[in-house]
C-alpha positions in Angstrom: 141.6 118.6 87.8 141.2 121.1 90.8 143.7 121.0 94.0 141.8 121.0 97.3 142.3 124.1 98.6 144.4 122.8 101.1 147.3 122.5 98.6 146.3 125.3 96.5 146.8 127.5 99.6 150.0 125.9 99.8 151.2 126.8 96.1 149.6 130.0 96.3 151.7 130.6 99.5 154.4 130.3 97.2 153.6 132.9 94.7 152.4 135.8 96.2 151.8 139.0 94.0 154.2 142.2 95.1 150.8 143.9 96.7 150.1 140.7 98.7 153.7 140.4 99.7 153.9 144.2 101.0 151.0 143.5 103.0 152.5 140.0 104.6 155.6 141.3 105.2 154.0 143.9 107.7 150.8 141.7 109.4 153.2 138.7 110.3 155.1 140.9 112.6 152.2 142.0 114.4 152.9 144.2 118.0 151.3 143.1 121.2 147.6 143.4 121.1 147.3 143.4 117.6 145.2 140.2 115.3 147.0 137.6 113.9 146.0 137.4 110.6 147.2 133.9 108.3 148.1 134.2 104.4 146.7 132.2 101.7 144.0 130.8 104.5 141.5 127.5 103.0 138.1 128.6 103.8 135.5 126.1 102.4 136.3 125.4 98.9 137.9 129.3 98.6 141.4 130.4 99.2 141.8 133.8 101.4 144.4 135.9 100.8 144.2 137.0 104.7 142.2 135.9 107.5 141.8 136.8 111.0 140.4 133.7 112.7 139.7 135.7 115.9 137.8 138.4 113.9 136.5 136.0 111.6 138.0 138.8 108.8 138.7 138.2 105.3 141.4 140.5 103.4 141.3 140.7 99.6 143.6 142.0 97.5 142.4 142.5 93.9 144.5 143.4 91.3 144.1 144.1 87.8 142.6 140.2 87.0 139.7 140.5 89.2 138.0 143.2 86.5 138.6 140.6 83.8 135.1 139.2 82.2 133.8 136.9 84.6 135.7 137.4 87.7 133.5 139.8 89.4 130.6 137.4 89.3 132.6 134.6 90.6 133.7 137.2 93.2 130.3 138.2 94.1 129.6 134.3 94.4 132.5 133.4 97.1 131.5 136.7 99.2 128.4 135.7 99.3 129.8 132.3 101.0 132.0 133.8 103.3 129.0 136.4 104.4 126.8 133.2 105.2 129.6 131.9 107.1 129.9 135.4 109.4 133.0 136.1 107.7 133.2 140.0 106.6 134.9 140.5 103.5 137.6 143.5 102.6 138.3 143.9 99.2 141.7 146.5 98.8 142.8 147.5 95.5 146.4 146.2 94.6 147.2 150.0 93.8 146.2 151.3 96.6 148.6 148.9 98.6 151.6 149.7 96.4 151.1 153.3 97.3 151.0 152.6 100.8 151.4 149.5 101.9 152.3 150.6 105.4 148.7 152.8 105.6 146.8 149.5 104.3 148.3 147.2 107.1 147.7 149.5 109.7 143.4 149.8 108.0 143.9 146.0 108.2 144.6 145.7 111.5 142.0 148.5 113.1 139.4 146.8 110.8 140.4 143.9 112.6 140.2 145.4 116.1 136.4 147.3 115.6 135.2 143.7 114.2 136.2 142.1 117.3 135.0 145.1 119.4 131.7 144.5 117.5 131.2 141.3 117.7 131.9 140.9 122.0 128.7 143.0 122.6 
């Protein structure tokens, strides 16, 4: 039986990967002026990994699973949701964010900004 998202978001909250943990543990201590991004965010019948409400933002961290046989296409599927809901979808490879986690977060965060510059014209 499936969990509503609701507590799935709530166990996966729980047990973060290191990549997604890296990347929490510098967006929830955001500076003045910057988003404020959630973790492990229900959206629909989809868990987010991070979400910006305000820039209506989704932050993805794939790591090696999301290349397994059938993963992609259920991928594909649940961007093309989010895209319908005026959501933009970032995909970051879990590599990259153990290289730098520091450079990621800071991406995040001006990816977060231009969004919200685009989207008050």
């Amino acid at each position: 039986m499936l969990k509503p998202p609701r507590d799935k978001a709530r166990a996966l909250r729980k047990d973060m990967s290191l990549p997604e943990m890296l990347i929490w543990g510098r967006l929830r201590v955001r500076q003045k002026g910057q988003s404020q991004f959630r973790r492990q965010h229900p959206l629909g019948i989809y868990v987010a990994d991070f979400y910006c409400a305000k820039a209506k933002l989704v932050i993805e961290i794939d790591g090696m699973a999301h290349s397994l046989y059938g993963r992609a296409r259920r991928d594909d599927i649940r961007d093309k949701w989010m895209a319908a809901q005026d959501l933009m979808i970032v995909r970051i490879a879990a590599g990259d964010v153990l290289n730098d986690p520091g450079e990621v977060a800071d991406g995040i965060y001006r990816m977060a900004t231009e969004r919200l510059k685009s989207t008050q014209v």
